[in-house]
Each structure stands twice: as C-alpha cells, then as structure tokens.
N, C-alpha and C positions, 0 to 999 in steps of 0.2 A: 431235775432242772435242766434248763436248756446251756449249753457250756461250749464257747468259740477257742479255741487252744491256736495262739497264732505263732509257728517256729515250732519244728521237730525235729531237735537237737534230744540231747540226754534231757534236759530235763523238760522241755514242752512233750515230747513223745511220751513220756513215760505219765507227764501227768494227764494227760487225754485219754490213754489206753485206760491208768488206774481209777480215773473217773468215772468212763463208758463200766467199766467192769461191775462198781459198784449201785448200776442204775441209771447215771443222767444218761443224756440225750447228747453226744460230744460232735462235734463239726472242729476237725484238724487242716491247718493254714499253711500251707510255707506254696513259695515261691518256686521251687526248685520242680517242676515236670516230671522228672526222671524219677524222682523219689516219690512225688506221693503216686504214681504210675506202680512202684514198689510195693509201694506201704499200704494200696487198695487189694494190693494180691495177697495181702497179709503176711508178708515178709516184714521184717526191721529191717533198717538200712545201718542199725548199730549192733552190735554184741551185747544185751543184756540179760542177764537168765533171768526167765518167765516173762519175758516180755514179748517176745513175740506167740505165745501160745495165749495170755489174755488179749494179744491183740487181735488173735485170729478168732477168739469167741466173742467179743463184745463186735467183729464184724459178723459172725454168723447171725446174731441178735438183734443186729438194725441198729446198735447203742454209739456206732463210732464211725463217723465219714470223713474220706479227706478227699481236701482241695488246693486248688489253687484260686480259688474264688476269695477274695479277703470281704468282698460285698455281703456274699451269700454269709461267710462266718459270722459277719457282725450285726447281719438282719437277725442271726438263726439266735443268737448267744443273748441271756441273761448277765451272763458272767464271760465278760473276755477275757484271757488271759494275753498278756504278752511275755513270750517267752523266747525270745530269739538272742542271739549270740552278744556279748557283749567284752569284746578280743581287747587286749593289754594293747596301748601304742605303746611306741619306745619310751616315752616320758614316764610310763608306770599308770596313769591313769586310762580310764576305762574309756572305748571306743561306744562312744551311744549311737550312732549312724542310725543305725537299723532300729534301736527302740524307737527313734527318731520319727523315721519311716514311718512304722503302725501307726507311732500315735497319731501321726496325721491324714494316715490312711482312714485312721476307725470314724475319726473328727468325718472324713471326707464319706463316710460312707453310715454314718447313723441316721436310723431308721424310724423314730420316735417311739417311745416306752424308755422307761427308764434301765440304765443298764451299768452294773459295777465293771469297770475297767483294774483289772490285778498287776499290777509290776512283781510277775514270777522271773524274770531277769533279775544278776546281780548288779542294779544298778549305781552310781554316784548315791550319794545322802542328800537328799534334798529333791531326787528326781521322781516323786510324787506330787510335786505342785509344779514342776516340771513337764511333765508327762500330762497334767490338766490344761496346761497353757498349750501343748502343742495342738492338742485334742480341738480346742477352743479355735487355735488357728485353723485346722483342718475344716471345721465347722463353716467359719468366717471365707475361703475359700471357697467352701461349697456355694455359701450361700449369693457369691458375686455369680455364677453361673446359673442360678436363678433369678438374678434381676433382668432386663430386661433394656438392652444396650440406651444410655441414657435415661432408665428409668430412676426411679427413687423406691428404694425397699420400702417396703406394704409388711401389714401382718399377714396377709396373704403370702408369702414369699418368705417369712422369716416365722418358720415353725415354731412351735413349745419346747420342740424335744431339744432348742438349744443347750439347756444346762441340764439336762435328765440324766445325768450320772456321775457317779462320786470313784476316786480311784482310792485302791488300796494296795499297799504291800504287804506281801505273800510270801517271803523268801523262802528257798527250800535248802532243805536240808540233809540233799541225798548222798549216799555215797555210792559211787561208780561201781558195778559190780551185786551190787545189792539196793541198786534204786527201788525197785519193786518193793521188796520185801522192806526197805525204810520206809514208803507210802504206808504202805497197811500198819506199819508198826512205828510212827514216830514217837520220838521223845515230845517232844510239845508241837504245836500249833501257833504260829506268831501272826497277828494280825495286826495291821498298821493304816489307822483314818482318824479320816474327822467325822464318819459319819457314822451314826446310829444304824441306821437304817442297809447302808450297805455292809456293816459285821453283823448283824445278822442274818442276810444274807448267806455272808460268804463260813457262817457256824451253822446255817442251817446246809451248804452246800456238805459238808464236814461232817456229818453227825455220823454216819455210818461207821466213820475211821474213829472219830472221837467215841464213839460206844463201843468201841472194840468189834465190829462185825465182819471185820476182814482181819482180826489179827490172828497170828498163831497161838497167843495164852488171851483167851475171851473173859480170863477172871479176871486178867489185869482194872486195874480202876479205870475212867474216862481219861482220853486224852486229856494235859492240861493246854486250854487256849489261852494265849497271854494276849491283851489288844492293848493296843499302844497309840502312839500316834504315827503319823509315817515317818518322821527322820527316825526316829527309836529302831521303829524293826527294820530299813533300811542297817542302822548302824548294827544291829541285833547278829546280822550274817558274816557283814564285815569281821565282827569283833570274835564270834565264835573260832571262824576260820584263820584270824591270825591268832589263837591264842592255842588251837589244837597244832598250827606250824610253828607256831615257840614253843612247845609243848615236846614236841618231835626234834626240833634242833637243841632244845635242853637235854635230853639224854642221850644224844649223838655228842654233844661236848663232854656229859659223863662217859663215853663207851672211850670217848678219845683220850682221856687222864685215864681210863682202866686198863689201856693197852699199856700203858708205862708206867703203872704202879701194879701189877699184876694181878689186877682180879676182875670177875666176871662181869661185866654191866647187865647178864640178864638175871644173874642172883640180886644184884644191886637194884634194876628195876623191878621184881618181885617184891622185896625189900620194901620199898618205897611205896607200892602201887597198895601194898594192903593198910596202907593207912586213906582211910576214908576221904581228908582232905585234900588225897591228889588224887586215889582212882588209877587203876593199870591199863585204862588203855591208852593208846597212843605214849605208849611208853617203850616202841618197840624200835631200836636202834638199829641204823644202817647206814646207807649211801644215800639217804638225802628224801625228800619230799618232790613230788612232781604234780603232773597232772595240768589240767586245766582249771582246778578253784584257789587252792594254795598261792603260787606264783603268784596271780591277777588279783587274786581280792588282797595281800598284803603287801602288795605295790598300789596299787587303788586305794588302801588305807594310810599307807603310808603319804600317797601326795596330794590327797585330800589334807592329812595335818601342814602339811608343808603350805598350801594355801591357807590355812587360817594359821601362819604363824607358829607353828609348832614341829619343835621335831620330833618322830616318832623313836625315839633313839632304840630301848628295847625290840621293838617290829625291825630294823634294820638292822643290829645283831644277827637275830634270825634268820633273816636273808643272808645274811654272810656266812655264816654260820652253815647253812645250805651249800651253797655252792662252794665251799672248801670242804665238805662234806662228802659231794660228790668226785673228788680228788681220792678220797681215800681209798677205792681199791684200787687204783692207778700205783699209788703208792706202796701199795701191800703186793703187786704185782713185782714192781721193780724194785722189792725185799725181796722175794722168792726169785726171781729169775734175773734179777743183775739189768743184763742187756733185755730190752724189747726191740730192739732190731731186727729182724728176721726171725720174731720167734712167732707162733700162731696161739691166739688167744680164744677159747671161747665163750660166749654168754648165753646162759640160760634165763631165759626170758628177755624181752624187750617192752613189752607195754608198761606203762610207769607201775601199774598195781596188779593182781590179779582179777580175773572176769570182767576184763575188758578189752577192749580192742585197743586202746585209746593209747595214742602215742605223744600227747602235746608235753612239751617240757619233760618228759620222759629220762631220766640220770643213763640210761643208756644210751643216748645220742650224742652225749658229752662223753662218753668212756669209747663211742667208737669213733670221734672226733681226735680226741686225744692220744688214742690207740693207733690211729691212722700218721699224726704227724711223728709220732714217736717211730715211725715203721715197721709195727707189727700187724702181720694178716690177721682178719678181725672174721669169725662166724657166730653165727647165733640161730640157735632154736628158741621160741616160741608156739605152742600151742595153740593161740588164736590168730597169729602173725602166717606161722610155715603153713597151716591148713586152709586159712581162705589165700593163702594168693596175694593178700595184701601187704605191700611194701611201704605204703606212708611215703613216697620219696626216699627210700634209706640207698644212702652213697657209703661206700667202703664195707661193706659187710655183704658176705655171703650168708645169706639165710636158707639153714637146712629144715630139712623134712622128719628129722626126728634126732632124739638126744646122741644116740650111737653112732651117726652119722657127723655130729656135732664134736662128737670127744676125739674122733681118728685122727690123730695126727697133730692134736692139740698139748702145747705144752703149758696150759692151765685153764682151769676153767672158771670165771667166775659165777653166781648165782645174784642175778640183777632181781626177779620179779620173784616172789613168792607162789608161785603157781603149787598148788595144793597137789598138783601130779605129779611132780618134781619129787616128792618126798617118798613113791614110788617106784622111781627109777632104778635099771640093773647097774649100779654104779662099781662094784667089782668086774662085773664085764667093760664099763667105759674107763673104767682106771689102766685096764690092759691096754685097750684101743690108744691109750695118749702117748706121748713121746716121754713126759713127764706130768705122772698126776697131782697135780697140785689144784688145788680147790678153794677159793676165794669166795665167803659167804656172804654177800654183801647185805644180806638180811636177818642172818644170824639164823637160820630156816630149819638147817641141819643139823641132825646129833652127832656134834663132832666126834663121841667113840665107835660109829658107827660108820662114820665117814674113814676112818685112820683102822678099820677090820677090813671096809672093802680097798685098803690100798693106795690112798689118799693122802697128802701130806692137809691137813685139813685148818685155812686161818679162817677167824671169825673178826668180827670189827668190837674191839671192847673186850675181847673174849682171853 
C-alpha cells in the first residue's frame, strides 16, 4: 500500500521505517531540511536500536522516501498518517498547532481518490471530527484559489474529491527504547472510525503485523484489533498511559512506607506481581516516571476532566506523587552525607529510561537542579549522552566520558537510568577512585551484597 508518514519524531519515524520494512511503498514528511538531508543518508536523527539499520534497508529497497514535500506526501499516500509533536503548554493540556498545520495542509493539498487520514499523534479526545473539520477547511481554502476573482464556483472548479476521506485514530503504543521491536510485537491494535471502509483499510495495512510476520514468537495467535469509534481509542491512549503512571507512583508510595517499616518493596513487588490481577510489570520502584508520554498524556487527561466538570483526583495523586518522588534521592543523599555544600555528587545515567537518547522531563534534571542550588558539584556519565556529544542544553553538570572518570573524586554516586551496562561496571575499582563511596540506587538496579563486597555503602529506595 501507498503510506504518506507526516512528522519524524519517535513515533512517525519509526512508524514509516516499520512500514516500508514490511512491504508498503512509504513517502516520510517533516519540515525540518537538515533532517531529512539526514535521514535520506540513512542515519536516524534519534537513538533507537534497530532502527536505523531497517531504515537503511527499506532505503536500499526503493520501500521508504523522505521529504519535505507535504504535496508530493499526500498525492503519493493511500494512507496519511499524521504524526507530529504534540508538547504540554503550561495549562496541562496538549499543544495541537502543528496537528493543526497538516490537517490543513493535507485539506490544501488533496489530490482526488479516496484517502484515510490516521491521528498517530496523541491527540485531545474528540480531535478526530476535529482533525475532519480542518481537513474540510483546508479543502474550502483551496478551492477559493481556484475560483476565478469574482467568479461563482462551477462543478468545474469544485472537484469530487471534496469529502473522499474518512479519518481514524491509531494511537500507538510504543515504548522508547524498544519502539521497533513493540511495532512487530504489539499487544493489540486499536482502531478508531466511523467508517467501514476506512478499518479495513487501515487492517488490511496491518496484516503482516497482526499474522505475526515480523514477530519474534511467529506461533503466537493474531494480533487482537479492537475498533472503536474515535473518542474511545482517542481516550484508549489517554487512559493506558495514566493508569501504567499510577501504577508506577503506587509502588513508589509502597517502596516509601518500606523504607520505615523495614522491608523490601522489591520482595513486596514480587509478592504482588504474581497475582494475575495486577501483573509484575511496571511494578518497579524508584525516583519517579519521566519521559515524553507519561507527564503530557496525564496532564492532558487530567484537564480534559477539568473541562467537562470533573476532577481527576486519583491522576493528580499520581502526579504528586511523582514529583515528590523525584525528591527522594536528594534526600537519601543528605542521610548519607549531612552537608551537600561543597561535596561532589555523581550520576549515572541522565536519559529518563534506557536506549534512548531522550532527555524530556527526565528525574535527572530536577536532581541536578536541586543539587546545584543545594551547592554541590554535579557530574554524570551517560552512555548515550558522553558518546555522541549531545548535551540537551544541560547547565550545572560536568558530563564525563566514562563511569571511572565519573567516580574520581566523587563523594557519592547516585544510579538515575537503568542502563543495562551499568550492571557491568568495575565498581571496586570506582569505590577506591571516590572520596567516599556511597551509592544511591535510584532504580533499585543493583545487588545491594554485591555493591557492599566491592566497597560500597550501598541505599536502595524501599529497600
């Protein structure tokens, strides 16, 4: 099938590449020069494993083009997606600008045939009859630049292809780190219309993924597709996502009552997880929830209720919940070392999660914020951070080039990101290197008797 993918962020990039890979025909959109100048040389302009090696095959293939042409995308495309950024204002609610933008870009540049229009952004509930109305404007627009200055529209001048497409919601549901590998292997498929005609479509675009043809276990059953109508799978993203971030601040409150009644929150979340009705994952306690979906979609959910009258009260827990969350190795800090005045602190890792680059809302920024006015010198190693060069904008932090350089002269170190090479490290060598080794696990990462052999005064959160 022919596939127009407009915005390549995490999730348009990934879902163009994962497209072209399994067959369609994909035409990739963004605005940005520099990038797809990038992204035609078959580099990623993000961090995601496998993603730039299926992007440099489905380019060897002829299966995946990018542009800056939004015309050429939407002539080329059965299937447009829009996939472009949709940023938190301060209010809590979702920035649509730019959905904005396409849709009355795509309105301004439809070509006649019929063509399903996707909201793969996470957009407001309701921005599928939204998203038609701009489409419609962009259309009506066009069509005064075809009349003819004081003319009267003709059918000659006002094509068929005015209402030849139906829009649906697509949300995805990747996670950072392992987008790729959640394309080929989703839990379900959610599809959200009013029309017949465009879900099957967009289950015939799917079938590969739903019959298992890209997965890693090929015996699994079919994908389940759920279709809905559009506010449902709209709300569908919303609601996953704030209920895996109350999910996350529920056992961060449990790890917080285990530090003062003295026992383990991850026996406790073990405990808990093998009972079937709650499930072990995101059960895994620490210094808080980041990123770019969490934050945004449960502020966006929360002021959505707030406009129809309701309060979200449970979702604002959570958020609170968070962000006193991210207070608690500050605090485990100044139990172990008294004064942060003039002492040197460092952090291992800085991206909010591992295998990723991604630094938005990231619990490290708040710890070297707070580190900073407290007056303690602040380093950090990072893996994906120290080796490309990229700083994010980071003020107060010296970022080193590798963990041993990180520990010299450090009197504690906390563990911010879960990087899987971490667990790795010559930590009896960097316990010598520190002034005092004292080890702050803000993920609960490490085996604390293992940590306390090589030399380590070793606190865990809950532990």
């Amino acid at each position: 099938m022919r596939v127009c993918v407009i915005g390549t962020g995490y999730v348009g990039l990934v879902t163009g590449a994962c497209l072209a890979h399994i067959g369609h025909d994909v035409i990739c959109v963004d605005n940005n020069e520099e990038k797809v100048k990038l992204m035609k040389s078959g580099q990623s302009p993000i961090f995601e494993p496998g993603l730039s090696e299926i992007m440099q095959s489905a380019i060897q293939t002829g299966k995946i083009q990018f542009t800056t042409d939004l015309a050429a995308g939407v002539h080329h495309g059965e299937i447009l997606f829009i996939a472009v950024g949709t940023p938190p204002l301060p209010t809590g609610e979702s920035d649509t600008r730019y959905v904005e933008a396409v849709a009355r870009g795509i309105g301004a540049n439809l070509n006649g045939g019929y063509k399903v229009i996707v909201n793969k952004s996470t957009v407001p509930i309701g921005s599928g009859d939204w998203v038609r109305m701009i489409v419609l404007d962009g259309i009506a627009e066009r069509q005064k630049t075809l009349v003819p200055a004081g003319g009267v529209p003709s059918d000659e001048n006002m094509p068929e292809f005015v209402a030849q497409f139906d829009v649906v919601s697509n949300p995805e549901f990747l996670r950072e780190g392992s987008a790729v590998l959640d394309t080929f292997n989703p839990d379900r498929i959610v599809l959200g219309g009013n029309s017949q005609r465009a879900i099957a479509l967009m289950q015939e675009l799917y079938t590969p993924i739903v019959e298992r043809q890209y997965a890693e276990d090929k015996s699994l059953p079919p994908v389940p597709v759920l279709a809905t109508d559009l506010s449902s799978a709209e709300m569908i993203k919303y609601a996953a996502n704030a209920f895996l971030a109350t999910k996350i601040s529920f056992i961060n409150e449990v790890a917080n009552i285990c530090d003062r009644v003295g026992a383990d929150v991850t026996q406790v979340a073990k405990g808990i997880g093998l009972d079937s009705r709650i499930g072990n994952k995101f059960l895994n306690s620490g210094i808080g929830w980041g990123g770019s979906c969490f934050p945004k979609d449960v502020a966006a959910l929360i002021h959505t209720a707030d406009d129809y009258g309701y309060e979200a009260q449970l979702m604002k827990a959570a958020v609170s919940v968070n962000e006193r969350q991210r207070l608690i190795a500050l605090e485990k800090l100044q139990q172990a070392l008294k004064i942060l005045k003039g002492k040197t602190v460092g952090l291992l890792g800085l991206t909010f999660k591992p295998d990723t680059d991604d630094m938005r809302d990231a619990p490290a920024l708040n710890l070297i914020e707070q580190l900073n006015r407290l007056g303690a010198k602040v380093k950090a190693y990072d893996p994906i951070v120290s080796q490309t060069g990229l700083r994010h904008g980071l003020t107060g932090v010296l970022v080193e080039t590798d963990a041993e350089r990180l520990a010299d002269g450090c009197d504690a170190l906390v563990l911010v990101t879960e990087w899987q090479q971490f667990s790795n490290l010559d930590f009896a060598k960097m316990a010598k290197l520190m002034n005092n080794p004292v080890i702050i696990d803000g993920r609960n990462f490490l085996d604390p008797e293992s940590m306390v052999r090589a030399g380590f005064q070793y606190i865990g959160v809950g532990r």
